[in-house]
C-alpha positions as CSV (number, residue, x, y, z in Angstrom):
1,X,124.2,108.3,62.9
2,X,125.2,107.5,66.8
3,X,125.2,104.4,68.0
4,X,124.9,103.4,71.5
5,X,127.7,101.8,72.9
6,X,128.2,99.7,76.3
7,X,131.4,99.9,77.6
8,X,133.6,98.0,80.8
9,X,136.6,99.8,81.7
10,X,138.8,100.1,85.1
11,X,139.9,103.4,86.8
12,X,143.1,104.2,88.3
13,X,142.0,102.5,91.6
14,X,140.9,99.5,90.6
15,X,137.3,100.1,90.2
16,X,135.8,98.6,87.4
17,X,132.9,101.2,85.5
18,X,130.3,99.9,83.5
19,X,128.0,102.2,81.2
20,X,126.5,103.1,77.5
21,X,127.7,106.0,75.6
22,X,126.3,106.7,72.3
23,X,128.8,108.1,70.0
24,X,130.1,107.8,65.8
25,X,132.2,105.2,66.0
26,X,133.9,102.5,68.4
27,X,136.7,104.7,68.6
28,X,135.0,107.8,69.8
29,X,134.4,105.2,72.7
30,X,137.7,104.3,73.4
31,X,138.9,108.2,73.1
32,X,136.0,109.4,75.7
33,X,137.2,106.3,78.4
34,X,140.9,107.4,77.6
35,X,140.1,111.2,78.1
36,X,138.5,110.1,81.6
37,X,141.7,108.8,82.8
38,X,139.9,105.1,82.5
39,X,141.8,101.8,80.9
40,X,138.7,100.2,78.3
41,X,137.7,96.6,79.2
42,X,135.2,95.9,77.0
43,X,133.1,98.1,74.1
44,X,130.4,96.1,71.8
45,X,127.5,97.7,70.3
46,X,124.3,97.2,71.8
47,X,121.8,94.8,70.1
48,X,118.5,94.2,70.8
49,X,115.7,91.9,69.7
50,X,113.8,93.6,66.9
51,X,110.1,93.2,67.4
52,X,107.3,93.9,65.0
53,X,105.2,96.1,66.4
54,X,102.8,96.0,63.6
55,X,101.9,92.3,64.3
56,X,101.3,93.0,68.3
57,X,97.1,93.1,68.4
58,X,95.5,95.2,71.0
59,X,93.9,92.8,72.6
60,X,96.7,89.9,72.6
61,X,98.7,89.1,75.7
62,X,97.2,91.1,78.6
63,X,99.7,91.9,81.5
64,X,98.7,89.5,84.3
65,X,100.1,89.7,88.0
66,X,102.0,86.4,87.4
67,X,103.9,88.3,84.1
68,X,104.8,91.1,86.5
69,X,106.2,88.7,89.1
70,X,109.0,86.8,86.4
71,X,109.7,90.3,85.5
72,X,110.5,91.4,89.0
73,X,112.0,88.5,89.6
74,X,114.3,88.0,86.1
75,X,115.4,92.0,86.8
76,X,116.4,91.6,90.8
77,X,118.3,88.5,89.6
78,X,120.0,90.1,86.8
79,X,120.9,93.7,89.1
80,X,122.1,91.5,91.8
81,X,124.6,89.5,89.2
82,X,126.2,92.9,88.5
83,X,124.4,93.8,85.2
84,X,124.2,97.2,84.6
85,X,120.3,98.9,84.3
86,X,120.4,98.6,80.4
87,X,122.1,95.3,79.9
88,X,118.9,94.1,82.2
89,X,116.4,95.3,80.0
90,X,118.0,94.3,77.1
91,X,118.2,90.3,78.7
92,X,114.7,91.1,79.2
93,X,113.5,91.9,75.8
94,X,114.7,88.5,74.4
95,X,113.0,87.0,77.7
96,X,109.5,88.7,78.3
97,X,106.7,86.4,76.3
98,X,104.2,88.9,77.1
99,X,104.0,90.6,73.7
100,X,102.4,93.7,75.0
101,X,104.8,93.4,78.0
102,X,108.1,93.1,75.4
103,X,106.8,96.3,73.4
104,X,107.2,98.2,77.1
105,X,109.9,96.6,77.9
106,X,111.8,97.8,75.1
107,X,110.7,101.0,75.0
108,X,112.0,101.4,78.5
109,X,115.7,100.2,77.3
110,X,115.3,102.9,74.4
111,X,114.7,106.0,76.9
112,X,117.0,104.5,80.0
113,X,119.6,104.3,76.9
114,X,118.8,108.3,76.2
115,X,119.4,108.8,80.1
116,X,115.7,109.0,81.3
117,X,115.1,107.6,84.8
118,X,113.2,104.2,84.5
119,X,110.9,105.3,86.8
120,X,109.9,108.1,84.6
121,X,109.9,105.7,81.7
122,X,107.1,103.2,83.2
123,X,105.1,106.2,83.6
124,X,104.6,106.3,80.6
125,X,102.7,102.5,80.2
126,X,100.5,103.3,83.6
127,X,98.4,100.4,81.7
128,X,101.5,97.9,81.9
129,X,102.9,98.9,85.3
130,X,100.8,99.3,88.0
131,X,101.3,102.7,90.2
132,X,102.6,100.8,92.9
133,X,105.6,99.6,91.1
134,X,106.2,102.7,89.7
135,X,106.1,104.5,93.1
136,X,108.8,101.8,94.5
137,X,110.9,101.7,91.8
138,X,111.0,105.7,91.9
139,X,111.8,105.7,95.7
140,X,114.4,102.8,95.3
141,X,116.2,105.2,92.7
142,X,116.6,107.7,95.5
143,X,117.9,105.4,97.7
144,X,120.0,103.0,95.3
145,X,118.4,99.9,96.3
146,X,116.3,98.7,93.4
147,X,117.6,95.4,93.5
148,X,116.2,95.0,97.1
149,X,112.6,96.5,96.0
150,X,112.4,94.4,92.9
151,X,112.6,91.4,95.2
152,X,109.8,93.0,97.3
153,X,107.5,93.4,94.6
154,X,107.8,90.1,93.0
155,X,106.9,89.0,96.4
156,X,104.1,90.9,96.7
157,X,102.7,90.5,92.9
158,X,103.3,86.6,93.6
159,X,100.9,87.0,96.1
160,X,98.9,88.8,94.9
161,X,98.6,86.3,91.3
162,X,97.3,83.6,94.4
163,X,94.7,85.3,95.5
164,X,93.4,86.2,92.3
165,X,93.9,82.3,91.2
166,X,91.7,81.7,94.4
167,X,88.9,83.8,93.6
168,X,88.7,82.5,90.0
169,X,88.7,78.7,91.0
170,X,85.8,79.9,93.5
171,X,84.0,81.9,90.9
172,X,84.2,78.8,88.2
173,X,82.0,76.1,89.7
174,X,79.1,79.0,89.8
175,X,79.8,80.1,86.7
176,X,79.8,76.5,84.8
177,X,76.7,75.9,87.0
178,X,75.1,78.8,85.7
179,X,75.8,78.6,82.4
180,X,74.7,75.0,82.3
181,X,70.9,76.0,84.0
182,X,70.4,78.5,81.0
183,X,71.2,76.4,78.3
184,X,68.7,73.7,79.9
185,X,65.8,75.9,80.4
186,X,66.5,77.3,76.8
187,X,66.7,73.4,75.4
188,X,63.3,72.7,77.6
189,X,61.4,75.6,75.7
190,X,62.9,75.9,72.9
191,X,63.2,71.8,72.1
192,X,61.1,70.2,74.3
193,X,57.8,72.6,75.5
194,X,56.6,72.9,71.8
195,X,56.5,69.2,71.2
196,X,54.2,68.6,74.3
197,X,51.9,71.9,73.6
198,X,51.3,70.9,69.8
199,X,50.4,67.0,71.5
200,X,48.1,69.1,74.0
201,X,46.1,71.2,71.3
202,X,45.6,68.6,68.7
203,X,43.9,66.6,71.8
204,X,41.7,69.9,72.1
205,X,42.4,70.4,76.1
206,X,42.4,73.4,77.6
207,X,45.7,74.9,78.2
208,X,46.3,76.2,82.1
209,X,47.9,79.1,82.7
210,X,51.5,78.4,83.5
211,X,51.3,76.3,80.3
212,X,50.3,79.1,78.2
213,X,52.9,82.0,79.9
214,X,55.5,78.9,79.1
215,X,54.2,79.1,75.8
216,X,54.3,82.6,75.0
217,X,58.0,82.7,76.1
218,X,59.2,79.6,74.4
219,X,57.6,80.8,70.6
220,X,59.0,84.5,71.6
221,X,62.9,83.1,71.9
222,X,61.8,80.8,69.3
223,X,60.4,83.6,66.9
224,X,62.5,86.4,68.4
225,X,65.8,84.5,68.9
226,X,68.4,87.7,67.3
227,X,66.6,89.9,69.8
228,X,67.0,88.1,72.8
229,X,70.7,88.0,72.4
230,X,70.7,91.1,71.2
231,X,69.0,92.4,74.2
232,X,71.4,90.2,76.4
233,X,74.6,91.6,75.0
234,X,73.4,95.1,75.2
235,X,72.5,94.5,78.7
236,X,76.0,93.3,79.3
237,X,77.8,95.7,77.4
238,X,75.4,98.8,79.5
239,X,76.3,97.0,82.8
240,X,79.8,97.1,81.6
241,X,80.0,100.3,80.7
242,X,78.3,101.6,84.0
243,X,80.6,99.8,86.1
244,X,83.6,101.1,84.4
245,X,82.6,104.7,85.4
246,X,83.8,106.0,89.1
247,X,80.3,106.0,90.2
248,X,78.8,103.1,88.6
249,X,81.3,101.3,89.8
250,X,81.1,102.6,93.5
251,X,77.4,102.0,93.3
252,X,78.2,98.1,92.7
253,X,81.1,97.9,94.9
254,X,79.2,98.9,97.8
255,X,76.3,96.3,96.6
256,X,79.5,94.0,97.0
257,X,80.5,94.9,100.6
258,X,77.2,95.0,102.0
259,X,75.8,91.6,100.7
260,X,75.5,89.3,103.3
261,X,77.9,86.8,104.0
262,X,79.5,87.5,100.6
263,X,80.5,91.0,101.8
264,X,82.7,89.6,104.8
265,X,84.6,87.7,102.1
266,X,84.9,90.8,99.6
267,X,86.2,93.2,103.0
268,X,88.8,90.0,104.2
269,X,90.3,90.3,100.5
270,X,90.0,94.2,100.2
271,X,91.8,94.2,103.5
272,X,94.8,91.6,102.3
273,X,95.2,93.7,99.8
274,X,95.4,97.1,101.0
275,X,97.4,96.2,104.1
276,X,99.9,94.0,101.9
277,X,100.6,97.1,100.0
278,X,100.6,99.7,102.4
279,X,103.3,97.4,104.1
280,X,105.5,97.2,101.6
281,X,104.9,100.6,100.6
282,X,105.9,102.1,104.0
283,X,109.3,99.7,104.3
284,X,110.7,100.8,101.2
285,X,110.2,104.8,102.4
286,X,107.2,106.2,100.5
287,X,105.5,108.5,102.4
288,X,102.0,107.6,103.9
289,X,100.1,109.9,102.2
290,X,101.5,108.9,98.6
291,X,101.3,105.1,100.0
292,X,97.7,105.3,101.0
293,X,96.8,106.5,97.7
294,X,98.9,103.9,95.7
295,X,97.2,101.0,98.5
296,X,93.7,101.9,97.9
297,X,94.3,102.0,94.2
298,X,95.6,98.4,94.3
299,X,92.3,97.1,96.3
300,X,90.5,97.7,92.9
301,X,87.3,98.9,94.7
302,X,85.8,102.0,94.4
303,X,84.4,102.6,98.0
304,X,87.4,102.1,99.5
305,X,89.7,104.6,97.3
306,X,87.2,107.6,97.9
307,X,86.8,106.5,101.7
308,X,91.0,106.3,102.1
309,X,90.9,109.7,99.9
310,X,88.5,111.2,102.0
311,X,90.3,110.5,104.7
312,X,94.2,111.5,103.6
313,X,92.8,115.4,104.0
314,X,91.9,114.4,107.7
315,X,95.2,112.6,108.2
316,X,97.5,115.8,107.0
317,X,95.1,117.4,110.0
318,X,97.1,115.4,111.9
319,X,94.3,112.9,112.6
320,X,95.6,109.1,113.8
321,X,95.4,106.8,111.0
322,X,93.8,104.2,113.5
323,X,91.2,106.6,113.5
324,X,90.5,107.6,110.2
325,X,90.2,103.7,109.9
326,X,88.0,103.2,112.5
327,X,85.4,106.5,111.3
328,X,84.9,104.1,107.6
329,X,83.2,101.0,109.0
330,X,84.9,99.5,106.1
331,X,87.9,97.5,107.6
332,X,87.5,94.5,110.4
333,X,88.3,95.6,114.0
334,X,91.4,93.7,113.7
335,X,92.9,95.4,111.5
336,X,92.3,98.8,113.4
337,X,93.7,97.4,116.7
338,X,96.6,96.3,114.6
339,X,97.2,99.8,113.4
340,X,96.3,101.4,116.3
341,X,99.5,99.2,118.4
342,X,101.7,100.0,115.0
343,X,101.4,103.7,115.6
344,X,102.1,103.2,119.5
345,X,104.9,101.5,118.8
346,X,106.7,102.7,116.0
347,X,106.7,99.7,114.1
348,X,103.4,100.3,111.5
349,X,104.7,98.8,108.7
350,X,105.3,95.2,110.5
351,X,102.2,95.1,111.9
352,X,100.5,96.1,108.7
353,X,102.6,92.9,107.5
354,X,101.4,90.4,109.8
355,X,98.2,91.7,109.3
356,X,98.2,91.0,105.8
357,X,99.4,87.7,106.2
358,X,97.0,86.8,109.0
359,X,93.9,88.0,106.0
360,X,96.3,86.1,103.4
361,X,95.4,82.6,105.5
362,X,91.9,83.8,106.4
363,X,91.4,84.6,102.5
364,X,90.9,80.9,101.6
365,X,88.4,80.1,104.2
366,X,86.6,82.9,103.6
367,X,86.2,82.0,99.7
368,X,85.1,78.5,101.0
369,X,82.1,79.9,102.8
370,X,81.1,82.7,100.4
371,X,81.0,79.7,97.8
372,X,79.2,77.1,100.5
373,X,76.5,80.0,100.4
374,X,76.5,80.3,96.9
375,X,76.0,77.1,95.4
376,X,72.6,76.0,97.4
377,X,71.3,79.2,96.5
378,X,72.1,78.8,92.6
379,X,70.6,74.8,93.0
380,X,67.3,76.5,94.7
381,X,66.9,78.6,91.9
382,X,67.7,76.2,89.3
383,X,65.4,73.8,90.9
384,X,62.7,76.5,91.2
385,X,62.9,77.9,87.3
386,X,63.1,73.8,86.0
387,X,60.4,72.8,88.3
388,X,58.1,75.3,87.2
389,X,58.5,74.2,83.7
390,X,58.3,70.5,84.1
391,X,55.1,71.1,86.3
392,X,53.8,73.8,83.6
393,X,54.2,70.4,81.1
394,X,52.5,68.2,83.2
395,X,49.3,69.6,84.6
396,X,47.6,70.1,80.7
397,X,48.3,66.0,81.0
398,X,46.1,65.2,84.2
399,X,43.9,67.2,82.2
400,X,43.4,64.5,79.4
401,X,43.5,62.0,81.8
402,X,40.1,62.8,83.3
403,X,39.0,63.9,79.8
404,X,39.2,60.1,79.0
């Protein structure tokens, strides 16, 4: 059985050559380094950290953007130190706490060891690596600088990993607040409504009508509990399911973008996003039209990758990307005049860069106001819904009151 080998040895010049070599025996090593005219270093079998693939759940350890940025950042360390592509992976393995990020990991060392190309590797775990890492890594291959891109992209999945931690602290206040208002209407009707109505009847006054809708709802959740939830998590699960279909998803991301208020915050981070990558995608030598596809994919929204793929067909007409912008009324004016100066002057990719940053800074204050807008609106309609029932508890009261 052939073991795989890595091997240091020094040629007649000086130079030192590292590689692997899978071969019988330690000695076949030595013989094929001799046979090149090479003086052997160094030979040691290759070890790696078993893992147990059988005890790796489906659902544990989901590949965040802050995983992919100590990976980027561990692996452009390590190539810059003078490890060789396998040796790097195989420091990895024993590093990567990611458990489903460790299974791809070493499956990468296993086919780079067999001679595949990593980037062809990684394209095989599209739902580990995202397409635009792929895409660099498989340009940096070409040019023998993947040291230099893996430093790029932990720089751009780092901030990318910040805005996403900025949306989510945004999106947590509503969400607590939310959750909080349910579970007090449900305690009011389910708890406190029936103790009041069964005081009401016994006293033989007549029930209004808010009184008696609040009834009818609190003994159906009471009553029907098991199909209320069952009826929530279906509607979840279709809501779910719709949006994780191209058009069910466009249909809600254009709901997104056209909201009022909240849709200047979705375009200002669509916008980061897409110009971030496009950037970085254009500096390391991917073509535009390969780069606008891989950009739009990144911005995660559905109206945005059919626009920018509606509009690579007018762009290999040879239509100005300024203007294929401009005809999508999706992205800010900025950003156009920014492109549109780029393509004047030669320099797109660095003025696709400051753009990015300029939305980067802009991002925050833009969160801050969609959530200033949100929070009054979720108090109005908590206020609203828990006013309604404390009224609805109140008025069969003023009616015993003039009773007696």
């Amino acid at each position: 059985m052939a073991i795989t080998y890595s091997y240091t040895a020094v040629t007649n010049t000086g130079r030192t050559i590292q590689g692997n070599y899978s071969a019988e025996s330690k000695e076949d090593v030595l013989r094929m380094i001799r046979d090149k005219e090479q003086y052997p270093v160094l030979v040691e079998e290759q070890k790696i950290e078993s893992v147990d693939l059988k005890n790796i759940k489906i659902f544990e350890g989901k590949v965040k953007a802050k995983d992919l940025v100590i990976f980027c950042k561990q692996f452009y360390t390590m190539l810059n130190a003078g490890l060789y592509l396998t040796k790097c992976l195989e420091v990895l393995i024993a590093q990567t706490e990611n458990r489903k990020l460790k299974v791809a990991v070493i499956d990468l060392h296993k086919k780079t060891q067999k001679g595949e190309a990593l980037s062809r590797s990684m394209k095989d775990h599209t739902k580990i690596f995202p397409p635009i890492l792929i895409n660099m890594i498989e340009a940096a291959e070409l040019t023998g600088n993947l040291g230099d891109v893996l430093e790029k992209m932990a720089i751009h999945f780092e901030k990318e990993n910040r805005i996403n931690s900025k949306i989510k602290s945004a999106l947590m206040y509503p969400i607590i607040l939310s959750i909080l208002a349910t579970a007090a209407v449900i305690f009011l009707l389910t708890f406190v409504m029936p103790t009041f109505v069964e005081m009401f009847t016994s006293s033989g006054v007549e029930l209004p009508g808010p009184t008696r809708l609040l009834m009818a709802i609190s003994n159906g959740i009471k009553k029907y509990w098991y199909l209320v939830l069952g009826g929530a998590g279906l509607a979840a699960f279709t809501l779910n399911r719709i949006n994780s279909t191209k058009d069910g998803k466009y249909f809600f991301d254009k709901i997104k973008i056209g909201l009022p208020a909240v849709g200047k915050s979705v375009t200002k981070i669509v916008t980061s996003r897409f110009t971030r990558t496009l950037s970085t995608l254009l500096s390391s030598g991917i073509p535009i039209l390969q780069a606008l596809e891989a950009a739009a994919q990144v911005t995660n929204n559905q109206v945005v990758i059919q626009e920018i793929q509606g509009g690579i067909e007018d762009i290999r007409k040879g239509v100005n990307l300024s203007s294929v912008f401009n005809s999508m009324n999706i992205f800010p004016p900025m950003m156009i005049s920014m492109i549109t100066i780029g393509e004047e002057s030669g320099s797109l990719s660095d003025m696709l860069e400051k753009t990015a940053n300029f939305y980067d800074e802009e991002l925050e204050s833009a969160i801050q106001k969609m959530l200033s807008l949100i929070e009054p609106v979720m108090i109005v309609i908590m206020a609203v819904v828990i006013g309604f029932i404390v009224v609805s508890m109140m008025l069969p009261m003023f009616d015993m009151f003039q009773t007696f």
